[in-house]
N, C-alpha and C positions, 0 to 999 in steps of 0.2 A: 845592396843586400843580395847574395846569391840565392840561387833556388837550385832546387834537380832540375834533370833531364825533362820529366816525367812533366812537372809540374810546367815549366816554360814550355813547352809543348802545347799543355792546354791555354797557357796564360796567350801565346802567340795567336791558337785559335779566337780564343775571347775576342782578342781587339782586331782582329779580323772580321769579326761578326758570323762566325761560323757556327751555324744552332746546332748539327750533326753532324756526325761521323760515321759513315757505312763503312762496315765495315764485317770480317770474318778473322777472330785472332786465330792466336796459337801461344805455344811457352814461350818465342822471342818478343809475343806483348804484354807479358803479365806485369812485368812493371808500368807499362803506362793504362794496364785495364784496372789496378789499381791506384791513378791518378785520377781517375775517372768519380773518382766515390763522392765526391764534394766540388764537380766540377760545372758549369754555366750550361756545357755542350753536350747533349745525349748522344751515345754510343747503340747507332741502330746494326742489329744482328741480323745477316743475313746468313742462310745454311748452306752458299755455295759462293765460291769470290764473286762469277758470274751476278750473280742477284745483285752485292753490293754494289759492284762495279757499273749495271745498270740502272741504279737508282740512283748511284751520284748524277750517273747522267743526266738523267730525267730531271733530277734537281736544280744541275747547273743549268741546263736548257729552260727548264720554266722561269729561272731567277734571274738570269744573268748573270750569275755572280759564282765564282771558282767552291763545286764543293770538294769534301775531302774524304779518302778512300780510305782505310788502312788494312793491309793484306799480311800475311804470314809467309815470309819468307819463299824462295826459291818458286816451291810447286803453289803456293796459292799466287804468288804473280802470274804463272804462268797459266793456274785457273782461268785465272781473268780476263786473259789477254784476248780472246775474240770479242769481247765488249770493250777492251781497251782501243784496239780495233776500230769500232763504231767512234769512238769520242773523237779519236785522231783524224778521220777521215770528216768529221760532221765539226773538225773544230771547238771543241769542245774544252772547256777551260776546268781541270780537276788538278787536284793537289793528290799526287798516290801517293802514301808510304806504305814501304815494306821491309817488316820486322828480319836484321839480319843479326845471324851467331854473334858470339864475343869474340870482342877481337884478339883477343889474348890467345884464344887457340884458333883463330881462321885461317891460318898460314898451313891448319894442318887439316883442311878441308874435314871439317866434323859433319855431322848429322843437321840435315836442312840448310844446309850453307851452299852459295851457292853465287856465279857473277850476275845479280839482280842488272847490273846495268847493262851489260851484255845483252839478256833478257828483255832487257824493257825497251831497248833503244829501238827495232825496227817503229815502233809507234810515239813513241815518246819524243816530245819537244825536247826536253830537256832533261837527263836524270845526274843524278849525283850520288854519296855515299858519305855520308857524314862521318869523320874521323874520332874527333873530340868532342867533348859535350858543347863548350862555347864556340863552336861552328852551327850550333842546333839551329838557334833563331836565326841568323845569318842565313844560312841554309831556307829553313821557311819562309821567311819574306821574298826568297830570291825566285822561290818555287812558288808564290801566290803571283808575284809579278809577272814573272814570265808566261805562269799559265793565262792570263788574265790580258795581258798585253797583244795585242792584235800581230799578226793574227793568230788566235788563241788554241789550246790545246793542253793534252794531260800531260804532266811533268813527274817524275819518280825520285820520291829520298829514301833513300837506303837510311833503316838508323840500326844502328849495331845494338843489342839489348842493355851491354852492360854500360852503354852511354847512357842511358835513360836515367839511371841510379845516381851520376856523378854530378855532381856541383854545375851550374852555370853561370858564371861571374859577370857574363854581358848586359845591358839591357835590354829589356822584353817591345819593343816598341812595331808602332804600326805599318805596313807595308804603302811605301810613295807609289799609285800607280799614274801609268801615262794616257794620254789620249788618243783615240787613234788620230791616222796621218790627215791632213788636207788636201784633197786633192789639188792638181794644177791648176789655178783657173785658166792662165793659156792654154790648155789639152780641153780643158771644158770649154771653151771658147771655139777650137776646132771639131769638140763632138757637136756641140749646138750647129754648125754651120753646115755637118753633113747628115746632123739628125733634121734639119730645116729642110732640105730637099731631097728628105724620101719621098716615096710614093707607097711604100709598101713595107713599112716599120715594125720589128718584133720587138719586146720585150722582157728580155728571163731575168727573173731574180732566182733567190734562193736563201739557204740559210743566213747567207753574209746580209743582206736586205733587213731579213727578221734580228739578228742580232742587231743593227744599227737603228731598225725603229721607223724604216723608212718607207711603208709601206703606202700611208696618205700622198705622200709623195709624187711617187709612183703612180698613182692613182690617176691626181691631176698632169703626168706628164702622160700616161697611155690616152688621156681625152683629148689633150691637147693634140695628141700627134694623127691620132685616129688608131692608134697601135693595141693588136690585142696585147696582153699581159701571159705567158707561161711559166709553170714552176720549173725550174729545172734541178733540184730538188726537193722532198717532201716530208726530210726527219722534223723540219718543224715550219708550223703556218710562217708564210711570208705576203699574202696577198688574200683579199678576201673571195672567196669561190662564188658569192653571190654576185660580183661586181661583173656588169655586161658585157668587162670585157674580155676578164678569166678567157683563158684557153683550153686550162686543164694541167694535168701535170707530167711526168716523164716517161709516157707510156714510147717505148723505145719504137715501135712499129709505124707510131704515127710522129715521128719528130719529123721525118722527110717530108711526110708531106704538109707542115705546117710550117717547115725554112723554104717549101720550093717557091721559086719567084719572089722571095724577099731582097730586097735593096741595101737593106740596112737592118742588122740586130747590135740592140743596147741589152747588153749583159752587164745588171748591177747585181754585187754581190751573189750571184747567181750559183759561185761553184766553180768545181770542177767540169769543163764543159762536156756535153754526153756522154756521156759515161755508158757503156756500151754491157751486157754482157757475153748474148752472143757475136760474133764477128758479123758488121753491116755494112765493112766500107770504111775508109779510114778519118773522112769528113763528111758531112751532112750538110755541108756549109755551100748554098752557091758559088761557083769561082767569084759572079760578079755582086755578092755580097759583102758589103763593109761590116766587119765586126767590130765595137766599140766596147772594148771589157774594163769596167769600172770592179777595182775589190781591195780588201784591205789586204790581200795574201797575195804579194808579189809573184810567190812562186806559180800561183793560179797565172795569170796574166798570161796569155799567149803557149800557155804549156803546151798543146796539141795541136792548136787552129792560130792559123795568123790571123793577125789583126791590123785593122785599120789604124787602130789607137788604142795604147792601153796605157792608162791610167790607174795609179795606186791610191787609194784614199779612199773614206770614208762612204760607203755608197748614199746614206741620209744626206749627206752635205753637199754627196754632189750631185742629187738629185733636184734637190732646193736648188741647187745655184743654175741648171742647166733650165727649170722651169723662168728663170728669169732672162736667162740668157735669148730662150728661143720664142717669149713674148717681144723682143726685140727684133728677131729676125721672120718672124713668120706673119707673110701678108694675107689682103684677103682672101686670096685664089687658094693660097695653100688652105689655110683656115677652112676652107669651104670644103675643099677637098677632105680635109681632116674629118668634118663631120659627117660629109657622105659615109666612110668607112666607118666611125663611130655608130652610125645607125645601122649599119650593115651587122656588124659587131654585135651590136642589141638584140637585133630580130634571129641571128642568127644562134644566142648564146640563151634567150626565150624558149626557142624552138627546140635547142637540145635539153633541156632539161623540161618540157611538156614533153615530150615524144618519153624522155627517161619515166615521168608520173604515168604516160599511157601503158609504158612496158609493164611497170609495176603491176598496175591495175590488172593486164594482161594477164600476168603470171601469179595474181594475188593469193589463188587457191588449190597453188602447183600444191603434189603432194609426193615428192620430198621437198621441203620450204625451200623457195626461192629466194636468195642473201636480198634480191629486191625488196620481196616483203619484208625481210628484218630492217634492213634499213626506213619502210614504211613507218613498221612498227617502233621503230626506236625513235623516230621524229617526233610522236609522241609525248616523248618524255623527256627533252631536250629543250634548253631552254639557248639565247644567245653569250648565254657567261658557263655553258657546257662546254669541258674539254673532252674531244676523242682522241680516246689513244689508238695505234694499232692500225686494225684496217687495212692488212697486208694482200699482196695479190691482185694481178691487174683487174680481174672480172669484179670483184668487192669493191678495189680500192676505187672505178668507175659508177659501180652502185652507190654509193656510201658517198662521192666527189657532187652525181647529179642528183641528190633525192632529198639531202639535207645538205645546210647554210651554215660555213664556217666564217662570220663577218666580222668578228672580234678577234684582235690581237691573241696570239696563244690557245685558239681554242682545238686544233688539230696539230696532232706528233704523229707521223707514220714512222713506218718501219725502217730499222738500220740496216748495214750491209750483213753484219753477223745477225742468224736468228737467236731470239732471247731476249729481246732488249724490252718486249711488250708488258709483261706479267710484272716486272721489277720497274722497269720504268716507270711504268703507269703510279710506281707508288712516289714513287721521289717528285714528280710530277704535281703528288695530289698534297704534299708536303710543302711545296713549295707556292700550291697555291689553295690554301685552305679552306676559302669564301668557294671556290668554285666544285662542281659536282663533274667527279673525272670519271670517266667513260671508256674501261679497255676493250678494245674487240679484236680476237686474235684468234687465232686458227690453229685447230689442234696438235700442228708437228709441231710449231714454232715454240707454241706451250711447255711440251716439254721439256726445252733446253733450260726453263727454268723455274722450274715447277714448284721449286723450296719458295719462289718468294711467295708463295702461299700462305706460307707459316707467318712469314715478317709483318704480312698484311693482318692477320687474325693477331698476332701477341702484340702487334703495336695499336688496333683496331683504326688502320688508315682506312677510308670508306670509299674504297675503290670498287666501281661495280664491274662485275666482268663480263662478261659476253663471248662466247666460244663460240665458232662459227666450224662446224665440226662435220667434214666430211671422208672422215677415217682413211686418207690415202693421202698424198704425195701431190696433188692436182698441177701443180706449177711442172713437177717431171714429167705427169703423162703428158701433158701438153706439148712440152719439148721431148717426150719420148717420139710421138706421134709426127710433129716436124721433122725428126733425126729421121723417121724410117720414109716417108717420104722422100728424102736424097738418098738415102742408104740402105734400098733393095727393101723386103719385105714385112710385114708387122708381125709381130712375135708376143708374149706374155712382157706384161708389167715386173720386172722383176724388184723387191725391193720398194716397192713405192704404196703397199697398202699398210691401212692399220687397224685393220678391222676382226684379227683374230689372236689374241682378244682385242675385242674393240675398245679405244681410248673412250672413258665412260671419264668426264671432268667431274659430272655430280659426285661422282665418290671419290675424285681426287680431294676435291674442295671438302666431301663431308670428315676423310680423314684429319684436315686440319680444323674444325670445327664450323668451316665455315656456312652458312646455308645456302643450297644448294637446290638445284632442279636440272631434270634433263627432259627435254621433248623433242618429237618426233613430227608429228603431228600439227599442221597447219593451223587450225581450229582451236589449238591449244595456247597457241603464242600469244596473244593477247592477254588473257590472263596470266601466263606467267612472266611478261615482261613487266605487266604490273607488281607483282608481286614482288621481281628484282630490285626497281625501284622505290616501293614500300618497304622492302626490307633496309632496318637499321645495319648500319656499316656495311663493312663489306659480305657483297654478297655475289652467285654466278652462278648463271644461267646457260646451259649446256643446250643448244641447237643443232640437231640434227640436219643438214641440208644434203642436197643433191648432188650426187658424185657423178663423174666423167666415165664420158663414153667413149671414148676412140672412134668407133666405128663411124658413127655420127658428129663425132666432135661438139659433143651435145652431153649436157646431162642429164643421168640415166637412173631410175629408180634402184634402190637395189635388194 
């Protein structure tokens, strides 16, 4: 029995298990926003692609599992595309469509029409452009597979409007998917035997880790070996920050001196390896360091930095199989050795974060609020099944790393390579994990790139609490302003980097979409209004006033 376009569209959704749809139309979706009326899957509206775009993220990321976008033609793909951006670079498994003209006159380039695929490809896994209606399903299963199949990322169907309407004679059936690879055990066999006589062992994971699941793992091979653990990167938990033997995460300044004098780094699913932004040097890697890169994304493997060994496969599997491997090979001498450093490890990973409670204490009663105290005060109210979103910037994102305990799978998302992804994220995030109390903390420029999801959050009532960490300027630039004039002759004005006339005021952003709202200044004030954030039903944000930069000082400065 045939169906429409419209209707197989959603039916493919269904047995996909796909609850939502983010999404921003236009007139090329009005036939499938009218399929929508009596359909399984809610159609969430976002007021900007960007928003949608980000909260698929957020979603797929929390779930594991491929969500799906749907955009409007030409200019809203191209909305999107710095959040498209983030998915492709962080791996991220999304299904986009975007709504294109009738094909009957697209030969005569009309009004919003436009080469989507062209468009979508610098990021896109895979895109396509549906011709006929009975390529529809065909088309979507190939497009859940693909995204979804390791190593994962967002894929684009083009569906032309007037296919939507036409008959579909195929069946509607479920997408086959596969498992990722296995690693070699012979390659595993030659990591174990040169991960057995280090002396001075790293270990980076990253997203590909957290996707796999492998993080206990991990755990018992950093004790085993005596090896700290580093994130190398940090759009989502891969390792718990309370564990003694955390290192910390990507702070580019201190990666040198945390490779120098290493023998050997095990990189599972760790990423793209240092990822740089100002120029450092073209490896950070000791000459006489063994690199061992374990990932399910071949094309990672060896991209920048040679390797010892690189192996393709599951980084979970092959971390199970290398802990067996190197209970085999490692005797008492090493063993012993192993725990010296493991206590070293301990005393040394104690110590940074007492000295981080001293700072705190320190600075408890600065007045403009110290991001220390915020994060004091927010520990409060966090429990170990709290997720933080956000957290951007390296002075916060250290505050926020040493002051509270992310030790639960999924409970920290930081920031993406495009800004915007915090405000929307945080909601696809809090959607995809319902039981848990999501926590965004995001900082006033980045806020704005996406500020409509404000609205998404109040008219759908997702109970995201916010946290602005708001110090009306550009901070990340003057800092690299202030670096730049140091090589390059003399200090001069900020140009372009304040925001403080008029000043981003969030509480009135927030209270224009209804939501409740507070702004403080004021040290002595925080407490009770963090309380209030968190007693407040659904969503709710909290506008914090904190201490802006000083050049001069390289110090923050009242203002």
């Amino acid at each position: 029995m045939s169906m429409r376009g419209k209707h197989a569209f959603i039916e493919q959704l269904r047995l996909e298990g796909v609850p939502f749809v983010f999404g921003n139309p236009g007139s090329t979706e009005l036939a499938l926003l009218d399929g929508f009326r009596d359909a399984p899957v809610t159609y969430m509206l976002g007021l900007h692609e960007a928003v949608s775009m980000a909260m698929a993220t957020g979603y797929a990321k929390a779930s594991g599992r491929p969500a799906v976008v749907n955009l409007h033609c030409a200019a809203g793909l191209g909305n999107a595309m710095g959040m498209m951006l983030n998915a492709a670079r962080e791996r991220v498994p999304l299904v986009v469509t975007a709504g294109q003209q009738d094909t009957r006159h697209l030969f005569a380039d009309p009004l919003i029409s436009g080469d989507l695929l062209e468009l979508a490809r610098p990021f896109a896994k895979w895109a396509t452009e549906v011709r006929q209606a009975d390529e529809l399903p065909i088309a979507l299963r190939r497009a859940f597979k693909t995204a979804l199949e390791a190593p994962a990322g967002p894929v684009v169907v083009s569906l032309p409007q007037n296919l939507l309407d036409q008959p579909v004679s195929l069946p509607i059936l479920p997408t086959v998917h596969t498992a990722p690879p296995s690693p070699s055990l012979r390659a595993l066999e030659s990591a174990a035997d040169v991960l057995a006589k280090a002396s001075n062992p790293l270990i980076l994971c990253g997203d590909g880790l957290a996707a796999s699941g492998g993080h206990e793992q991990v755990a018992r091979l950093a004790e085993m070996l005596g090896a700290p653990v580093m994130a190398n990167t940090l759009s989502v938990w891969s390792f718990p920050n309370n564990h003694p033997h955390y290192r910390g995460g990507p702070i580019l300044a201190q990666v040198g001196e945390v490779l120098r004098d290493r023998d050997c780094v095990l990189a599972l699913g760790a990423g793209q390896l240092f990822r740089q932004l100002p120029y450092e040097g073209l490896t950070p890697l000791p000459a006489e360091c063994a690199l061992i890169q374990i990932d399910v994304a071949p094309d990672l493997i060896a991209k920048n930095h040679p390797v010892a060994l690189g192996i393709h496969g599951d980084p979970r599997e092959a971390a199970t199989h290398l802990l067996t491997l190197l209970e085999e090979r490692l005797d008492e001498d090493r063993r012993q050795a192993a725990r010296a450093r493991a206590a070293a490890l301990a005393e040394r990973h104690a110590a940074q974060r007492a000295q981080a409670r001293e700072q705190m204490h320190a600075h408890w009663d600065d007045d403009p609020i110290s991001p220390m105290r915020v994060a004091g005060e927010l520990a409060r109210h966090l429990t170990p099944q709290s997720v933080l979103v956000g957290a951007t910037g390296t002075a916060v994102r250290q505050a926020f790393g040493q002051l509270l305990d992310f030790g639960e799978p999924l409970s920290f998302f930081g920031g993406s390579e495009a800004l915007g992804f915090s405000i929307p994220g945080a909601l696809g995030i809090q959607l995809a994990l319902p039981e848990r109390q999501v926590v965004c903390v995001v900082r006033e420029g980045e806020g704005m790139y996406t500020i409509q999801g404000l609205w998404t959050a109040k008219h759908y009532d997702i109970p995201v609490k916010y946290l602005v960490l708001n110090d009306l300027e550009y901070r990340a630039l003057k800092k690299g302003m202030v670096k730049y004039w140091r090589g390059h002759g003399s200090p001069g004005p900020f140009i372009a980097m304040d925001l403080d006339d008029p000043p981003l005021d969030y509480a009135k952003l927030a209270a224009a979409f209804e939501i409740p709202a507070r702004s403080i200044a004021k040290p002595s004030d925080l407490p009770a209004a963090m309380d209030e954030l968190f007693s407040t039903p659904g969503v709710a944000c909290l506008d914090v006033r904190i201490a802006r930069f000083h050049a001069a000082e390289g110090a923050p400065t009242p203002r």
